[in-house]
N, C-alpha and C positions, 0 to 999 in steps of 0.2 A: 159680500152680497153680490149676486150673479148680475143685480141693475147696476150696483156701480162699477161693476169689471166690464160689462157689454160699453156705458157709457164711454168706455177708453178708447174702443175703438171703430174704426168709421162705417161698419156694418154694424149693430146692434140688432137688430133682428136675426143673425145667424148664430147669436150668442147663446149658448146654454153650458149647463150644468149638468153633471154624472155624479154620481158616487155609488160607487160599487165597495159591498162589505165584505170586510176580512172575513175570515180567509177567502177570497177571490174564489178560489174551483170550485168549493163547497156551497158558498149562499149565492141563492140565486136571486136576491131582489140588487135592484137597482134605481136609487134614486133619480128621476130626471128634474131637473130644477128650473124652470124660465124665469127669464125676464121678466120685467112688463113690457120691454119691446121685444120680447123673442117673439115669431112669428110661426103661425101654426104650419107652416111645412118645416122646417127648423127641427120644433117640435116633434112632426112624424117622422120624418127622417130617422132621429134619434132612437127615437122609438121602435123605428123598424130596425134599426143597427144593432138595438139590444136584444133585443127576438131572435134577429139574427143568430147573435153570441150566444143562443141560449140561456137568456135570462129573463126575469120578470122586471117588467118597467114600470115604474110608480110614478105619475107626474105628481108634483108639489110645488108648492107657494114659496114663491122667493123670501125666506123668512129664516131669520137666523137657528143653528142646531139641525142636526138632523131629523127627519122624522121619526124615527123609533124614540130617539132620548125625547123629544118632544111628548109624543105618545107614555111613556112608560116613567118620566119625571116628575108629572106634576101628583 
């Protein structure tokens, strides 16, 4: 969980989460994950980093599994 990896160390706020899907060149989504203390420039930052790389950025809820198996499990 992205809260109890930020809780480690003494910035939490700059903490977040990626996940980029196999194969990497091919899909362009990318999961962005926060905290509860990630902080909304943290947030865009990342955001804009993934744009950057040409990809699509999805924010999500600090919440175990990814969002596709989430989505497409139950």
């Amino acid at each position: 969980m992205i809260t109890a990896l930020a809780a480690t160390i003494g910035a939490p706020a700059r903490f977040i989460g990626m996940h980029f899907f196999n194969p990497v060149p091919l899909l362009q989504l990318v999961e962005v994950i926060r905290g509860v203390q990630t902080s909304d420039a943290t947030f865009e930052a990342v955001r804009a980093l993934t744009e950057k790389l040409n990809k699509l950025p999805i924010g999500v809820r600090n919440s175990p599994g990814f969002v596709v198996n989430r989505i497409l499990v139950p």
